[in-house]
Each structure stands twice: as structure tokens, then as C-alpha cells.
Backbone as JSON, one array per atom type, in Angstrom:
{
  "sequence": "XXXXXXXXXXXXXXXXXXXXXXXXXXXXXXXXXXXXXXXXXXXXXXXXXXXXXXXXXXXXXXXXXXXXXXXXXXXXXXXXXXXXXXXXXXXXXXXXXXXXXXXXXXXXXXXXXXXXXXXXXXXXXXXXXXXXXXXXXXXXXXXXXXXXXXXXXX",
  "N": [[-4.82, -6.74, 18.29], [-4.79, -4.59, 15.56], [-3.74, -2.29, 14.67], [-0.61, -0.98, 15.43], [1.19, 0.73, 18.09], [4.53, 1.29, 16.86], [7.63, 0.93, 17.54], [9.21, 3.21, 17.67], [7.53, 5.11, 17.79], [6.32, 5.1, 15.37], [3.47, 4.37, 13.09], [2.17, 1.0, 12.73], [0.74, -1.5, 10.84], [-1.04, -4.18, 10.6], [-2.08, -7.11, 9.28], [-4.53, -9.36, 7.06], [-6.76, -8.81, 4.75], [-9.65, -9.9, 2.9], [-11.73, -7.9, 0.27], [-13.95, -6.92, -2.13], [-13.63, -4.91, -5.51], [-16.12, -2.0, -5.47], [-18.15, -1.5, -8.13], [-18.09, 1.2, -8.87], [-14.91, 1.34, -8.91], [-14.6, 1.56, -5.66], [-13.2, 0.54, -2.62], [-13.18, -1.25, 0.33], [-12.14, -0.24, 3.3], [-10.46, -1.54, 5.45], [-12.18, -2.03, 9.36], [-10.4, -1.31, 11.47], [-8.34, -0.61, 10.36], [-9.39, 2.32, 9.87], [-9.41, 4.54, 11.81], [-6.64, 5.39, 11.65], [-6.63, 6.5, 9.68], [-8.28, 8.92, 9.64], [-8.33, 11.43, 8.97], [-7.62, 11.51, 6.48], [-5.75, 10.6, 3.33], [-2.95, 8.94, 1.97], [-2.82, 7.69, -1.45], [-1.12, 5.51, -3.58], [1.43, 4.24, -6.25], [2.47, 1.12, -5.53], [5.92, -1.05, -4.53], [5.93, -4.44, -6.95], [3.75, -4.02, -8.15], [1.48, -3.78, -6.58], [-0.5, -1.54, -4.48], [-0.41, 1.35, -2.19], [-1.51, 2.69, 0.53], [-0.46, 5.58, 2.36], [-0.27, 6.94, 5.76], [-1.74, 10.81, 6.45], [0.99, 11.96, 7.05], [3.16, 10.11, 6.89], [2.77, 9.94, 4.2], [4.2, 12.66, 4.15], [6.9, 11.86, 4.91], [7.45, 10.12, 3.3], [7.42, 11.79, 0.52], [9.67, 13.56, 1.48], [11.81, 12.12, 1.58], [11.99, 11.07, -1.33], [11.85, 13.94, -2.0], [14.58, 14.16, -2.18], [16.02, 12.93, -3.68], [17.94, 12.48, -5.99], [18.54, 14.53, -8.6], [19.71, 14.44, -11.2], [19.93, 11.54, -11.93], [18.91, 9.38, -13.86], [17.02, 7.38, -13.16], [16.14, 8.09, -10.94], [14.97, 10.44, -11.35], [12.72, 8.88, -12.86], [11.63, 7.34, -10.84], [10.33, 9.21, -8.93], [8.9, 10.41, -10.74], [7.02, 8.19, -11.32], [5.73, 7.69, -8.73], [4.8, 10.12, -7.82], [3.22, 11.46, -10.39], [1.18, 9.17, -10.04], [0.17, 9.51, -7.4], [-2.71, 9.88, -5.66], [-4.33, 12.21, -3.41], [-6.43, 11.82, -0.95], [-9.77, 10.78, 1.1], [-11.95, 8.98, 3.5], [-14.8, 7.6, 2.67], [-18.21, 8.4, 3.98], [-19.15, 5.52, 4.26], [-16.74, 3.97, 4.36], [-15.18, 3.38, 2.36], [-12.66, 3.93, -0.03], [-12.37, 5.74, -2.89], [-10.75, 4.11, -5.94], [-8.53, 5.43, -8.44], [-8.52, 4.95, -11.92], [-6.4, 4.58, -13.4], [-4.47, 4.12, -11.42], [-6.0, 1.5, -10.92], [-5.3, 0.05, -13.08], [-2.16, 0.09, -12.9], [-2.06, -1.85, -11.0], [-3.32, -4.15, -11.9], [-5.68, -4.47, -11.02], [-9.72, -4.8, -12.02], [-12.67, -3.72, -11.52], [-15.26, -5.11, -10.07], [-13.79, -7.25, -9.14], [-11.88, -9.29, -6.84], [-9.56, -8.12, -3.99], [-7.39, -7.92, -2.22], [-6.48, -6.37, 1.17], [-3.82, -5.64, 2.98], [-1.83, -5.0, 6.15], [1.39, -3.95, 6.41], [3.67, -3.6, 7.81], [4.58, 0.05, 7.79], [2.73, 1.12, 6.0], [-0.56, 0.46, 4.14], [-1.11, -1.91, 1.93], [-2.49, -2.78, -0.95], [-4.07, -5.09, -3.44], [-4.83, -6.88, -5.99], [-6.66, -9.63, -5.87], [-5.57, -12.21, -6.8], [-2.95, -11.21, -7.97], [-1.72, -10.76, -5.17], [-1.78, -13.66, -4.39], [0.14, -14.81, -5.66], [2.31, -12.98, -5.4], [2.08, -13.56, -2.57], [3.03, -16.52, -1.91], [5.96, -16.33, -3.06], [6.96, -14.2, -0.8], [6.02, -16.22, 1.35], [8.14, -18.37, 0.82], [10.44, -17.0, 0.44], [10.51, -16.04, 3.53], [10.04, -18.74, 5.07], [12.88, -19.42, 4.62], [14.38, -18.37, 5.67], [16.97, -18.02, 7.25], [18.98, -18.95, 5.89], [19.66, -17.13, 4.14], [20.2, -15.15, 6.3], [22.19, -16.25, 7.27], [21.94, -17.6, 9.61], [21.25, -20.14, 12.71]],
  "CA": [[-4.96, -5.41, 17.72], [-3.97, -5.08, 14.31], [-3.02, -1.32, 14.13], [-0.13, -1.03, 16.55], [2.54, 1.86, 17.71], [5.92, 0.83, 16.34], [9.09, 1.07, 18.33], [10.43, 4.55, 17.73], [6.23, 6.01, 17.54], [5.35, 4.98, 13.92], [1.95, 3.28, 13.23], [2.65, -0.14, 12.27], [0.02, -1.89, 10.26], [-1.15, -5.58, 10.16], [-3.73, -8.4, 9.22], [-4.69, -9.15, 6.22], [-8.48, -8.61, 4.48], [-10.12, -9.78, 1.69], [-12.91, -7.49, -0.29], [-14.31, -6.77, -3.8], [-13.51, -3.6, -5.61], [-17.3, -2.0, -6.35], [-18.61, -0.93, -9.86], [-17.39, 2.35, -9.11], [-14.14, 1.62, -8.08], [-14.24, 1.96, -4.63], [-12.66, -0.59, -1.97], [-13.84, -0.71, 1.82], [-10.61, 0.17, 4.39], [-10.83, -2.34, 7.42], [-12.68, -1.07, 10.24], [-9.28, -1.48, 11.93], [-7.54, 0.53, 9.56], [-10.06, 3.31, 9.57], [-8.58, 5.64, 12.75], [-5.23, 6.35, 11.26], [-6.68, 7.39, 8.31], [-9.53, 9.79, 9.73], [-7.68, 12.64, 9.06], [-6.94, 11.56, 4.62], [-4.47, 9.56, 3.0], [-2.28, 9.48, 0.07], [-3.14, 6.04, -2.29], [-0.16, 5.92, -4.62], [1.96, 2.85, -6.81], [3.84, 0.75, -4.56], [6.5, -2.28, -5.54], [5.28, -5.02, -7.4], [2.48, -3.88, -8.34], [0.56, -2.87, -5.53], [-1.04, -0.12, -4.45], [-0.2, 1.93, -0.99], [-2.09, 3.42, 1.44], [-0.06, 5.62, 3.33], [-1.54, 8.14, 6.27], [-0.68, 12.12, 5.3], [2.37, 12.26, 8.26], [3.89, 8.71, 6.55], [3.66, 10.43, 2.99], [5.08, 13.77, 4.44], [8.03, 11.6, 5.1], [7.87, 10.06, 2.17], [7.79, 12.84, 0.03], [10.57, 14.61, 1.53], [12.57, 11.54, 0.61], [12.08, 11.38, -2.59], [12.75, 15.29, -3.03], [16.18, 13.84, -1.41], [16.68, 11.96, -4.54], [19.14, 13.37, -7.31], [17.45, 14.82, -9.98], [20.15, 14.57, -12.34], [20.47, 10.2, -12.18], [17.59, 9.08, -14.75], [16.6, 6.07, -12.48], [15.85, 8.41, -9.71], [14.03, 10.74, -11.82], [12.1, 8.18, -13.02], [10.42, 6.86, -9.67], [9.89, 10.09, -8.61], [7.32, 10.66, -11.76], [5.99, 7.35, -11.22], [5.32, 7.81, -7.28], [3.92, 11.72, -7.61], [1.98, 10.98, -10.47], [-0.06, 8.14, -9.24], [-0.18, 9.47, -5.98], [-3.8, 10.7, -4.59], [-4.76, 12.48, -1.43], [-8.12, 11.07, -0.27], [-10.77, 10.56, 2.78], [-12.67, 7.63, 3.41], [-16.03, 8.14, 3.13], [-18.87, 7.64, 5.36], [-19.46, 3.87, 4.35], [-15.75, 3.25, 4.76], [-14.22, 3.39, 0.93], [-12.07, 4.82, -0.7], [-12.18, 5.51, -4.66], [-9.07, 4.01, -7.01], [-8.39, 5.88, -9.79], [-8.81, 3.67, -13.23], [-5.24, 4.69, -13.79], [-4.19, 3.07, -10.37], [-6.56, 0.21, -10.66], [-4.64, -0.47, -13.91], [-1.32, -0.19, -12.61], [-2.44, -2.97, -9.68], [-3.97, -4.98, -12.63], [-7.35, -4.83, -10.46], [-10.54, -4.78, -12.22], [-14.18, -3.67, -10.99], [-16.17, -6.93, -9.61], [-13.25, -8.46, -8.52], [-11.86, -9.58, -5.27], [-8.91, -7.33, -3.77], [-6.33, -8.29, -1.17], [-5.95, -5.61, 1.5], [-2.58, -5.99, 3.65], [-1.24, -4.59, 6.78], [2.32, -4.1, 6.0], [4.23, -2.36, 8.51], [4.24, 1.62, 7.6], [1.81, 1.26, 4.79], [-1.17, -0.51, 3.78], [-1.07, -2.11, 0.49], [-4.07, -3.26, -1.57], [-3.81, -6.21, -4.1], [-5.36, -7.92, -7.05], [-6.02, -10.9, -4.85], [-4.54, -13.28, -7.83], [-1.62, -11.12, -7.7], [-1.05, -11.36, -4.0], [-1.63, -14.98, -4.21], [1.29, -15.05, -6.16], [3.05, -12.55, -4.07], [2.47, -14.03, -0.65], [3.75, -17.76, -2.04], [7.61, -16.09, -3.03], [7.16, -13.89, 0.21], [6.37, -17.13, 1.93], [9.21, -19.06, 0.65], [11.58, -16.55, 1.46], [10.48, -15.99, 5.13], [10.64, -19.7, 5.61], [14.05, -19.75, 4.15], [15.17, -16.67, 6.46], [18.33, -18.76, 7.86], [19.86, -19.07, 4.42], [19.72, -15.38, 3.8], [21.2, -14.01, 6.98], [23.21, -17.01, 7.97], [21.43, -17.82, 11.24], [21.04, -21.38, 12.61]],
  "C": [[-4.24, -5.38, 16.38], [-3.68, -3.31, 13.68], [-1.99, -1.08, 15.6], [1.26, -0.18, 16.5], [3.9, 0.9, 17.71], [6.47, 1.82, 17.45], [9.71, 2.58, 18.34], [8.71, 5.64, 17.14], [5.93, 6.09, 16.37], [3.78, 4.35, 14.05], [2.52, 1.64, 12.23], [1.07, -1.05, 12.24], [-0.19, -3.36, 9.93], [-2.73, -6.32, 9.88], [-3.47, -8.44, 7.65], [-6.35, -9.47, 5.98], [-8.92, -8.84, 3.63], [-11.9, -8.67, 1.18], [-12.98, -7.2, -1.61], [-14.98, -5.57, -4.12], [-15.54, -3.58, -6.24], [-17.19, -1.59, -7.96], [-18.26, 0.67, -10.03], [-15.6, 2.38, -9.17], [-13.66, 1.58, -7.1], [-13.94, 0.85, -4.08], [-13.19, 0.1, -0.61], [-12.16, -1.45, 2.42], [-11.48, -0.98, 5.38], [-10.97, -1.52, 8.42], [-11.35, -0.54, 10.91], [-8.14, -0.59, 11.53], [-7.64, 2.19, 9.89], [-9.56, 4.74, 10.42], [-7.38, 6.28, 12.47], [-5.46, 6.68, 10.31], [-7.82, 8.22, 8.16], [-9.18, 11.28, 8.89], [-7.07, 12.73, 7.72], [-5.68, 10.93, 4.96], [-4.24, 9.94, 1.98], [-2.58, 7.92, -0.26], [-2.03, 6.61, -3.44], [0.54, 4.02, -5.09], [2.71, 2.34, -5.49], [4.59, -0.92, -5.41], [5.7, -3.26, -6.0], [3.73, -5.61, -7.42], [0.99, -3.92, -7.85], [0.27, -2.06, -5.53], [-0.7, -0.09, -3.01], [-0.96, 2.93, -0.79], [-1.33, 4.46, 2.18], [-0.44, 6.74, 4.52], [-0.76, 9.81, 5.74], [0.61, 12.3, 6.16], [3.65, 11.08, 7.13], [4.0, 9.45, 5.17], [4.12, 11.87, 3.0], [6.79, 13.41, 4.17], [8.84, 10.64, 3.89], [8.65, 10.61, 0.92], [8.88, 13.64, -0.1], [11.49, 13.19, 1.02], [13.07, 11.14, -0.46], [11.93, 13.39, -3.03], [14.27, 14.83, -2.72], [17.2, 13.27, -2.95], [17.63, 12.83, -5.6], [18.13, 13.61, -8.6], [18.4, 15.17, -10.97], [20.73, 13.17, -12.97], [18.54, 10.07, -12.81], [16.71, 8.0, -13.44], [15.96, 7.13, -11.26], [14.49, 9.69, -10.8], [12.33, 10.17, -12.17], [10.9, 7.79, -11.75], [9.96, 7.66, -9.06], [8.53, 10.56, -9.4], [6.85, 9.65, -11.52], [5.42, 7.27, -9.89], [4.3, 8.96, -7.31], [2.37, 11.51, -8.68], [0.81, 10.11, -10.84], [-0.48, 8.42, -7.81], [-1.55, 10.09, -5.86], [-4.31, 10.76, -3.64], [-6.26, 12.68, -1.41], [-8.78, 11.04, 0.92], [-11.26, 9.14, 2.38], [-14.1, 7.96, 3.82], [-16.79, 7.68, 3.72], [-19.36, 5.99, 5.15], [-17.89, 3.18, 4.25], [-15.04, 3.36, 3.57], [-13.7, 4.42, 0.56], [-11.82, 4.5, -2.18], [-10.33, 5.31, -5.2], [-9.04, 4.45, -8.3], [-8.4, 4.6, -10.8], [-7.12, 4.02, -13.52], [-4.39, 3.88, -12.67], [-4.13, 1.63, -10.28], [-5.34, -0.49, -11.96], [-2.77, -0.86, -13.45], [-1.53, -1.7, -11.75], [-2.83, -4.11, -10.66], [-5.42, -5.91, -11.53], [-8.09, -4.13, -11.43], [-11.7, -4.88, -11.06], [-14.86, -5.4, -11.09], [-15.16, -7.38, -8.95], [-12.42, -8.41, -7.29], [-9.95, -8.78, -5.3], [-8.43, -7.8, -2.08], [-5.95, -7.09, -0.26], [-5.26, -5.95, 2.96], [-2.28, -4.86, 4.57], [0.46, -4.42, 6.0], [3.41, -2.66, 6.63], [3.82, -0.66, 8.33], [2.96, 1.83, 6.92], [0.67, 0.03, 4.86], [-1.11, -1.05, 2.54], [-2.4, -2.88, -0.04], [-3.39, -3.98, -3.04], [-4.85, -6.98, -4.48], [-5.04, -8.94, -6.0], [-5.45, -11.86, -5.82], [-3.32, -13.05, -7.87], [-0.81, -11.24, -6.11], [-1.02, -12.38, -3.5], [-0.46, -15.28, -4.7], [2.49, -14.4, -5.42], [4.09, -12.89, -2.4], [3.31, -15.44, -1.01], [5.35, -17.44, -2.06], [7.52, -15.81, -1.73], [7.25, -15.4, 1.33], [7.16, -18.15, 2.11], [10.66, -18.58, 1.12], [11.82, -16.32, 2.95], [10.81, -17.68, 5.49], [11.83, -19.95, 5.35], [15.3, -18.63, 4.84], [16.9, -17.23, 6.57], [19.27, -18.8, 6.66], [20.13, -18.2, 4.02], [20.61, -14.55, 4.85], [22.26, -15.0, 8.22], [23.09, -17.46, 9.13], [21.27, -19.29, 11.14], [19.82, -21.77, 12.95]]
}
């Protein structure tokens, strides 16, 4: 199963999927995906230079965390305008996609025609220039095999 309830009743999100953004824009959600996000999503920036999926409960809780933030430290200001606005609240329509803003796609450095990386990733889904999550997954994969060196385990 690759959407599965987390430990304390989150949705916890896995697999990974390759597809290719259309000529509009749009990207197709894994069938798999598709149930926790019957009900709209928010698509907004996420770290290096991804994009996030998250369902509307997950960016409720988002949201309120970042009002949490200080709005008088620049740095916090800051990711607050770059989170809100890139964020948009979406459906998935009846053939399964969902449209990426050209302002999005640019952040992600995805282009129309080309092939698009979409990731489980615990809370969130993330969507990825597959060139950039080829590059991605190789650090990620270096550091997971290197776990023991990081938290001192044998």
C-alpha cells in the first residue's frame, strides 16, 4: 500500500512515480495518491526546489505554523511570502491532474514535455524535475547509506 496511516493518525505518503508534465501544464497524481486528495489540495514551493502537494487538513497545520513564525525576524518573514505566495488550493480533475502554475513550474525548474518525478514523502507529496531529483535522490542516497556516521550508531 503506498498511502499509509502514520503512527499518531497522519497520512503518510510513499512510492515513487514517474510522468510527463502535459502542454498545458498539468501532471497526473498516482492513482494511489488520488483518495487523500478527493476533497482539494494546496500545491505550494517546497525545499530544494520541489514542489509539495499537501492535503487541505496537512496545510491547515501548516499554515498555522507559519502564522507561529515572528514577523519581526526578516528570515522568517521571508519564507512566509515565499510559501503563501506560491501556494495554490486545487482539485484533481476527472482524468486525474492537477494544473502547475508557470510560476511554480519555474520555481521546480520543470518545463512542459518533460518528464516529472512524483514522490511519496512522508506528510507531503513532492513533485520533481526528474533531472533534478536524479540529483536529489543520489545526495539523499549517500546520506541514508551513511546514517551510522551521522547519529553515531554501529
Amino acid at each position: 500500500m503506498l498511502v499509509v496511516q502514520g503512527t499518531k493518525g497522519g497520512i503518510v505518503f510513499l512510492g515513487e512515480y514517474k510522468h510527463t508534465m502535459d502542454s498545458k501544464g498539468r501532471i497526473v497524481i498516482p492513482s494511489k495518491f488520488r483518495d487523500e486528495l478527493k476533497q482539494g489540495c494546496v500545491v505550494t514551493k517546497g525545499q530544494d526546489n520541489c514542489l509539495q502537494i499537501l492535503t487541505r487538513k496537512s496545510w491547515k497545520n501548516e499554515a498555522e505554523s507559519m502564522a507561529a513564525l515572528s514577523k519581526t525576524n526578516k528570515t522568517s518573514r521571508q519564507i512566509m511570502r515565499s510559501v503563501f505566495s506560491g501556494a495554490v488550493d486545487t482539485s484533481i480533475d476527472s482524468a486525474g491532474k492537477i494544473l502547475i502554475p508557470e510560476t511554480l513550474r519555474e520555481y521546480a525548474y520543470m518545463r512542459l514535455g518533460e518528464a516529472i518525478s512524483i514522490t511519496g514523502s512522508g506528510s507531503v507529496i513532492e513533485i520533481w524535475s526528474t533531472k533534478q531529483w536524479k540529483k536529489v535522490q543520489i545526495e539523499a542516497d549517500k546520506a541514508f547509506a551513511n546514517l551510522n556516521e551521522l547519529t553515531g550508531g554501529s
